[in-house]
Residue, then its C-alpha position, 0 to 999 in steps of 0.5 A: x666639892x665636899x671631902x669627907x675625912x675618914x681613918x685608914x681603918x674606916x676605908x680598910x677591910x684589913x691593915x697588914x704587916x709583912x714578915x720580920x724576917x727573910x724565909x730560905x729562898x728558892x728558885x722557884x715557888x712563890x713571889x717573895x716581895x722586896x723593897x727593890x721590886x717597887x718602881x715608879x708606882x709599879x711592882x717589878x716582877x722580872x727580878x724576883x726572889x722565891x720561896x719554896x711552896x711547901x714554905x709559903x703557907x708558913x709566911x703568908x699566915x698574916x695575910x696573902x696577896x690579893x689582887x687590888x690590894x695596895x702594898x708600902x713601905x714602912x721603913x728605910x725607904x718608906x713613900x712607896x706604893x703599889x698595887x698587886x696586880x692580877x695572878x700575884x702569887x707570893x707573900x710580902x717581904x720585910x718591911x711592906x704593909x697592905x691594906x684591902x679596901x672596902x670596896x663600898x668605901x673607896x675605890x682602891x685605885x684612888x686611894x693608891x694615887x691619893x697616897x701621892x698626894x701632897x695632903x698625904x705625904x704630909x701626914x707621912x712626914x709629920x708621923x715619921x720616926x726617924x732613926x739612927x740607921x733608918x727612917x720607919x712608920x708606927x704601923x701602930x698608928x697607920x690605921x688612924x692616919x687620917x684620908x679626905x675622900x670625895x664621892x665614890x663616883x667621883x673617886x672612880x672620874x678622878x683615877x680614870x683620869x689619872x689611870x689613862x696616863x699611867x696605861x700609856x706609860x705601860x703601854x710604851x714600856x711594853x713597846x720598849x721591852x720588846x724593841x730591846x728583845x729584839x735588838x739583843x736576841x740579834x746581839x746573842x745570835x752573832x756575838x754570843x752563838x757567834x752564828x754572825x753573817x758568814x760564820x760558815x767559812x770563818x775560823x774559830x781559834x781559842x773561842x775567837x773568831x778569826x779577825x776578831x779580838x779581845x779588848x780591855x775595856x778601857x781600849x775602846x773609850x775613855x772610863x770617867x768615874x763620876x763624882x757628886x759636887x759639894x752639896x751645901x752649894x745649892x747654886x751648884x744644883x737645879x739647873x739644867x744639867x742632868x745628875x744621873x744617880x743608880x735610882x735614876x738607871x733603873x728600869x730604862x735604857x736611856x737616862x731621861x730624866x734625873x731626880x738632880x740637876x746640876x747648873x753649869x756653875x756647878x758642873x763647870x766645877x768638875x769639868x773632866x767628869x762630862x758624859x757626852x750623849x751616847x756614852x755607855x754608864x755602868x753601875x759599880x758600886x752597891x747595885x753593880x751591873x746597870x746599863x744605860x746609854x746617856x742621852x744628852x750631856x750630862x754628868x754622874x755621881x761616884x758610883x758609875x763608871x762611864x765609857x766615852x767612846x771611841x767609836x760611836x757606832x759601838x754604842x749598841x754592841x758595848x750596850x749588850x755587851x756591859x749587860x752581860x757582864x753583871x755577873x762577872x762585876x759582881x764577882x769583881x768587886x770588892x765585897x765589903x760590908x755593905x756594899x760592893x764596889x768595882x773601882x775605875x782600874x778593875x772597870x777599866x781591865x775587864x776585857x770583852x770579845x771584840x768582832x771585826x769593824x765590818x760585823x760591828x757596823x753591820x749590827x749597829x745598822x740593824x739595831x739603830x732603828x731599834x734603839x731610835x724608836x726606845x729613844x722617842x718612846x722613853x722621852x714620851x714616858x717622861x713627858x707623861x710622868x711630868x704631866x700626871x705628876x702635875x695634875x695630880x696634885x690638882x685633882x687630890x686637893x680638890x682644885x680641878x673638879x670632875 
């Protein structure tokens, strides 16, 4: 099969730059787009910051947002794609490009996934400037990067092949999102409204329901800081035990899969800081506030506490209750420069509402099945990933043919 070379520029009705600075935000109006809103090939758009709409003309004078435009990434964080999706309304954000395809060229989506190949990222890493704070692209250069491009036809089988994966990864995610509303409106219902079974004839006393209690968080559990192993020992590293770092709990309740794995030589070398399956994991340092629930022996870096618990059947209820608590971590950490950090001893103080045993098993009945079904749902997320990630490759170079 014959690839055509040809320049972004070539493909490309228009290559853009984002603003060089971040306008006053609002709490409504237009998206303004962030680096942390790509994940995993996607925008995120449930955590969004606004600009006002009397404003956004003003940062949308480059360009504006259309929908099958592709956005990146140029610096600090730069291999980042993603396509905007249908009814974007917003500017791009600091250090984000878009290119706007010709249509009568390349099809969009299989520029996007070509962007993922291995033909591509070496182009990227052979352009990269690299920094003494952060890592950039000369968007002065990006418009003669060079692309190799098969048939339109064959553009359109290779991105409906690879698109049919990535529809089922959406598809679960959707399922899964609406198992979790589902668990947590239950959770607000009883322990935030406290409109629990029997509420009626239960007294309130100083906000507590009669026979429950307030807990610090180190009562119901032991807390495990995590900590990352020497990484000039590479035997210590790529086995089978999975390393959860904060960019591994985004966007999901159970930690599948992790971008580290540590060997049993290397996990062995900090044996206290084991995280059995269905133990509680909360980010607490830079980005505070992430909660997921391990689901499968493990170990983690520094920058999460963990809760061992004492009571398995509180998993679902200290789930809700750790999400909950972003706010207040925040407010707890110590706030320096960079970063914020909630160490162990402030972790392990913060203290939660605590219902009676007879409520909390009652809830954990209800939201098993629930959680059971995000379970088996996120680990067929993850086997597709693994296998568009496979394939992928094959079709960008050309090796499988359509």
């Amino acid at each position: 099969m014959k690839w055509d070379k040809a320049s972004i520029k070539d493909i490309c009705l228009g290559i853009y730059d984002g603003p060089h600075a971040t306008p006053p935000l609002s709490d409504t109006g237009g998206i303004f787009l962030g680096i942390p809103n790509f994940v995993n090939g996607r925008l995120d758009l449930n955590n969004v910051r606004y600009i006002s709409e009397k404003d956004l003309p003003k940062w949308t004078k480059r360009v504006t947002p259309k929908e099958n435009d592709i956005v990146f990434s140029y610096e600090a964080t730069l291999n980042l794609y993603a396509i905007i999706p249908e009814g974007f309304h917003g500017c791009l954000g600091r250090r984000m490009g878009l290119l706007r395809v010709d249509k009568s060229k390349v099809f969009y989506k299989f520029l996007y996934y070509y962007f993922f190949s291995e033909r591509w990222q070496r182009v990227i890493k052979e352009n990269t400037v690299l920094g003494s704070t952060v890592d950039r692209l000369p968007l002065i250069k990006f418009p003669d990067f060079p692309v190799f491009l098969p048939s339109l036809q064959t553009q359109y089988k290779i991105a409906s092949i690879l698109s049919a994966y990535d529809d089922l990864i959406e598809n679960n995610q959707k399922q899964i999102k609406l198992l979790e509303e589902a668990a947590q409106r239950l959770y607000k219902e009883w322990f935030v409204d406290l409109h629990f079974p029997g509420h009626e004839d239960v007294k309130i006393v100083d906000g507590v329901p009669e026979g429950w209690s307030r807990k610090q968080i180190f009562e119901l559990g032991k807390i495990i800081t995590g900590k990352t192993p020497n990484t000039s020992k590479q035997e210590y590293y790529g086995g089978s035990i999975p390393f959860v770092k904060i960019p591994d709990m985004h966007n999901c309740i159970y930690t599948i899969s992790t971008e580290s794995t540590l060997t049993k030589f290397g996990a062995d070398k900090q044996k206290n800081n084991y995280i059995p399956e269905n133990s509680i994991m909360v980010s607490c340092i830079g980005t505070v506030g992430l909660v997921n629930i391990s689901s499968e022996l493990c170990q983690t870096n520094q920058q999460i506490n963990s809760i061992v618990l004492k009571n398995r059947e509180d998993v679902y209820y200290l789930f809700f209750s750790m999400k909950m608590l972003k706010t207040l971590l925040d407010g707890v950490g110590s706030n320096g420069a960079t970063m914020i950090n909630v160490n162990k001893s402030k972790f392990s103080s913060i203290e939660i509402l605590y219902p009676n045993a007879i409520l909390r098993n009652k809830y954990f009945s209800i939201a098993k099945p629930y959680f059971r079904k995000i379970y088996y749902l996120s680990k067929q997320i993850s086997s597709l990933r693994e296998a568009r990630d496979r394939l992928l490759p094959k079709l960008m170079s050309g090796e499988i043919e359509v």
